[in-house]
C-alpha positions as CSV (number, residue, x, y, z in Angstrom):
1,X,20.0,-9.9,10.0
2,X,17.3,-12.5,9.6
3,X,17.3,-16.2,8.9
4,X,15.6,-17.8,6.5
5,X,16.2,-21.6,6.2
6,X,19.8,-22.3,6.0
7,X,20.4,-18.3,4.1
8,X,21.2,-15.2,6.6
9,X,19.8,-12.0,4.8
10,X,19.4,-8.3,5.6
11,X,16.1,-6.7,4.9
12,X,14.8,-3.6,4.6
13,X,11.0,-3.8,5.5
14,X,9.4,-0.6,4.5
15,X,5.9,-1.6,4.2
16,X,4.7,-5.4,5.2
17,X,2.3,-5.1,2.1
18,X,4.7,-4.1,-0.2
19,X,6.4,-6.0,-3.4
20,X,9.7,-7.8,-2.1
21,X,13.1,-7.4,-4.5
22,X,15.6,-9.9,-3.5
23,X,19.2,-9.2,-4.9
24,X,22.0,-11.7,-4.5
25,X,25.3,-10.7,-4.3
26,X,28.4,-11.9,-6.6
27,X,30.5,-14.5,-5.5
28,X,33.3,-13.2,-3.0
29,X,31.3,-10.7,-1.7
30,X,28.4,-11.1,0.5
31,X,25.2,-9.9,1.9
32,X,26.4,-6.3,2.6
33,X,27.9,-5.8,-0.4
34,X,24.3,-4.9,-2.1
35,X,23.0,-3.2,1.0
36,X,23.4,0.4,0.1
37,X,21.1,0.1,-2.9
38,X,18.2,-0.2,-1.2
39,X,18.4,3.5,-0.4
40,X,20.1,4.2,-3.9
41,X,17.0,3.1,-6.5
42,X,14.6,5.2,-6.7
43,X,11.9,4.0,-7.3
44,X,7.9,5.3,-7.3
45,X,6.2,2.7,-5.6
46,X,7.1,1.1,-2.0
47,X,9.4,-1.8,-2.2
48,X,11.1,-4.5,0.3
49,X,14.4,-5.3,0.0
50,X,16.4,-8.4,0.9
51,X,19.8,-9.5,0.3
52,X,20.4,-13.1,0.7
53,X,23.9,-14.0,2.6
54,X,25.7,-16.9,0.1
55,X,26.2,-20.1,1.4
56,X,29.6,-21.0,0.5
57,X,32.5,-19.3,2.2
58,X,35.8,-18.7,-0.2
59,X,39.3,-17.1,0.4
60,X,39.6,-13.7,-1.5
61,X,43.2,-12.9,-0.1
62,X,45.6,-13.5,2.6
63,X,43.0,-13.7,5.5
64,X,40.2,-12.7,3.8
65,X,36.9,-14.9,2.9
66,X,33.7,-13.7,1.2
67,X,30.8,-15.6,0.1
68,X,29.6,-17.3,-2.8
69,X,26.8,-19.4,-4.3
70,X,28.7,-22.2,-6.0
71,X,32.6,-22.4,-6.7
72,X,34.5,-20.9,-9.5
73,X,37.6,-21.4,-10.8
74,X,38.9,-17.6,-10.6
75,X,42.2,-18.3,-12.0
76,X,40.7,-19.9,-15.0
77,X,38.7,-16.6,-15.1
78,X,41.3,-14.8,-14.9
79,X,43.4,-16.5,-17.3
80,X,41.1,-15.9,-20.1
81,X,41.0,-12.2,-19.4
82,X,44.5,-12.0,-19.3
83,X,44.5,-13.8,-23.2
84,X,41.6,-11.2,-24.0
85,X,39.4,-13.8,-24.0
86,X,36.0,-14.7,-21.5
87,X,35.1,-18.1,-20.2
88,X,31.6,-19.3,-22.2
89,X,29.5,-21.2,-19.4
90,X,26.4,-21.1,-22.1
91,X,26.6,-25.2,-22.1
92,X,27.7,-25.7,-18.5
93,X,25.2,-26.6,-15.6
94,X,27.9,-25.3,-12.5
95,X,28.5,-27.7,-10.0
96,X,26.6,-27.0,-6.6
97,X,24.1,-24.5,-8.8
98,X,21.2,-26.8,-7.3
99,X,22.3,-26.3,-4.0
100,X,22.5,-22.9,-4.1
101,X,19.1,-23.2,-6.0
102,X,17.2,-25.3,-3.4
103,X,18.7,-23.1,-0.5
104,X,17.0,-19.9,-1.7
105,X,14.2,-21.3,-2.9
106,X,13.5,-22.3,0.6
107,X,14.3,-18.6,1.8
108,X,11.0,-17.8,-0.1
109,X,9.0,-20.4,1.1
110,X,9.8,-19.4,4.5
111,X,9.4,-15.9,3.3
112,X,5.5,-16.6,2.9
113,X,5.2,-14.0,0.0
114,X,3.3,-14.8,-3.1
115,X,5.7,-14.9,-6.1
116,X,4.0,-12.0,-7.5
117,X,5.0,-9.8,-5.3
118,X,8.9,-10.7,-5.7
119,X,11.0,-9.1,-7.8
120,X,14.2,-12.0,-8.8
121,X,17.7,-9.9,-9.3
122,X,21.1,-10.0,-8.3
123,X,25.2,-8.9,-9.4
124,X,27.2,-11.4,-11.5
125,X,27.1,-15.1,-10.2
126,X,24.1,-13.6,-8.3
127,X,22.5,-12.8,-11.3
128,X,23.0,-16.5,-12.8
129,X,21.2,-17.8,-9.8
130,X,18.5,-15.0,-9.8
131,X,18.0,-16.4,-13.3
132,X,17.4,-19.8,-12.2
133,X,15.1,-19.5,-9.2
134,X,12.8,-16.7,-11.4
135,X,13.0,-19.5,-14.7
136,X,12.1,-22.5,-11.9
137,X,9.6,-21.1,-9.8
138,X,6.3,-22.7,-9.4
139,X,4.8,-19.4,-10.1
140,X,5.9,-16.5,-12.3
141,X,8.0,-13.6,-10.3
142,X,6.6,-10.2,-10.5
143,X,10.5,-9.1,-12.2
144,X,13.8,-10.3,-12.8
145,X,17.1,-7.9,-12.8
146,X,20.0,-9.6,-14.0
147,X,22.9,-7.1,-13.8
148,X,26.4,-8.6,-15.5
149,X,25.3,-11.9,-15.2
150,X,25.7,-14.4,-17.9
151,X,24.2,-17.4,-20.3
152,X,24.3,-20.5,-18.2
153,X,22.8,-24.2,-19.3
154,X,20.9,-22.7,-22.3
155,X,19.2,-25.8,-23.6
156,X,17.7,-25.9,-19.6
157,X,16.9,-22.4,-19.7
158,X,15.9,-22.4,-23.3
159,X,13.1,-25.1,-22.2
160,X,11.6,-22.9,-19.3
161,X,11.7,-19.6,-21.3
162,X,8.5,-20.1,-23.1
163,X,6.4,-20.6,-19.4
164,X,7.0,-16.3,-18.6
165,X,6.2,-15.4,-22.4
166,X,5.5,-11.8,-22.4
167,X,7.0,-11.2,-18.9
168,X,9.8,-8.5,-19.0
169,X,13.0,-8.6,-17.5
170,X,16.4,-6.1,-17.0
171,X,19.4,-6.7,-18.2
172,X,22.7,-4.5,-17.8
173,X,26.3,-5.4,-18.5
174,X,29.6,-3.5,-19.4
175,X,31.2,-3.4,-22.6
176,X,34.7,-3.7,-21.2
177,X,33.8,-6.1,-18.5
178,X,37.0,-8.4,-18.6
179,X,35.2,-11.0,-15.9
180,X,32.1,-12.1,-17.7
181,X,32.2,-11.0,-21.5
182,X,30.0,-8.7,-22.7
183,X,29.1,-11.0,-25.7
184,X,27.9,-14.2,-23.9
185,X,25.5,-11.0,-22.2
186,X,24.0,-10.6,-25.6
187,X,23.4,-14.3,-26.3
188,X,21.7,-14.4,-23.0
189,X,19.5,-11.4,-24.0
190,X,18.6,-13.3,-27.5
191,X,17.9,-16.4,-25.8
192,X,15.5,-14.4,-23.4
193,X,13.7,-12.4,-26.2
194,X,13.3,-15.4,-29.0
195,X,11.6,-17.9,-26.5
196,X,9.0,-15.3,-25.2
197,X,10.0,-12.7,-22.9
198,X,10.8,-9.2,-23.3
199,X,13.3,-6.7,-22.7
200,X,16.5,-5.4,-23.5
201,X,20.5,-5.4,-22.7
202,X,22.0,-1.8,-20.6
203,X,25.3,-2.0,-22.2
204,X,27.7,0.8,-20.5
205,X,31.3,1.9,-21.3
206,X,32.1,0.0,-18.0
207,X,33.9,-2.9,-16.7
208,X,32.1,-5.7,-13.9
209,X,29.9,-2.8,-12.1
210,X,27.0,-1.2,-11.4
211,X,27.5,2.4,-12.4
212,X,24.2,5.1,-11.3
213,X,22.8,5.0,-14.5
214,X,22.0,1.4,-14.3
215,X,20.4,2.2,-11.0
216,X,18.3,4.9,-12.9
217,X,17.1,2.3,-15.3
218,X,16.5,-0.3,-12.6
219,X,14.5,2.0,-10.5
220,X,12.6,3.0,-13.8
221,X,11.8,-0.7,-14.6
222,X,10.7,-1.2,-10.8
223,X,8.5,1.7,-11.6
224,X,7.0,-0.6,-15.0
225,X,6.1,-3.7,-12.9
């Protein structure tokens, strides 16, 4: 475990002159929760791995807390699953995004790695913020995974898209995730592609996951960079 600014992380250091891919986890999970696939891409080249501890802690169940970015409204989540509907957040800034936002983007600058050796990615609310800090950076970001996140603020990421033109990301997301839909995955992909930047949506026959074929493609965009 390592502290950087107010974020605890685990890192996997294979080679101080390697490319660094940070992955944030989703929200109720936490630093370990990512962990394992540091051993589970495979990838070509050397990479770094570190997996950013969230700063918010939230109840899960009776006597059980994981970690989060920002809060979310689960029930309200869950409510919309349960009327086979998803939540839209496309015109929503989430409340304590910035916090979360200026948190980890003083875990790089504490980091002392150039931007283009880091690779931006994480796993559902982890992917939102990976999507901001790669969108905001003063620099461009070598990469950017996003893996079932989903379309935040578009006018505010619409605005930033055109500064990576030509700079490819990854993008998966399950067809029968009832968490974050599948459709507002799509619109994120569009927005992505018609301001500039390149790449294209992973969808599986899966639900709010990261299945091994996903891990293929990750490691095989890794590979690309």
């Amino acid at each position: 475990m390592r502290q950087l600014g107010k974020i605890n992380c685990l890192e996997i250091n294979n080679d101080d002159n390697a490319p660094w891919v940070i992955l944030f986890h989703g929200y109720g999970a936490d630093c370990n929760d990512l962990f394992s696939l540091g051993d589970m891409i495979s990838t070509k080249k050397t990479y770094n791995y570190l997996f950013p501890n969230g700063i918010l802690e939230v109840p899960i169940g009776p006597g059980w807390t994981g970690r989060a970015w920002w809060p979310i409204d689960m029930m309200e989540i869950q409510r919309a699953a349960e009327q086979g509907t998803h939540r839209d957040f496309s015109q929503n800034t989430p409340k304590g995004m910035d916090k979360a936002y200026q948190a980890a983007s003083e875990m790089i600058r504490q980091m002392k790695i150039p931007w283009n050796k880091i690779i931006l990615g994480g796993f559902s609310q982890g992917a939102m913020l990976a999507t901001e800090l790669y969108l905001r950076a003063p620099e461009t970001p070598a990469g950017l995974a996003i893996l079932s996140g989903t379309l935040l603020h578009q006018e505010e990421w619409k605005k930033l898209i055109p500064a990576r033109t030509g700079q490819r990301f990854f993008q998966s997301h399950g067809q029968l995730d009832t968490v974050l839909g599948f459709k507002q995955a799509q619109q994120l992909e569009t927005l992505l592609n018609q301001n500039g930047m390149k790449g294209s949506l992973l969808g599986f026959r899966g639900a709010h996951e990261i299945p091994g074929p996903v891990l293929l493609k990750l490691g095989e965009y890794l590979n690309s960079l």
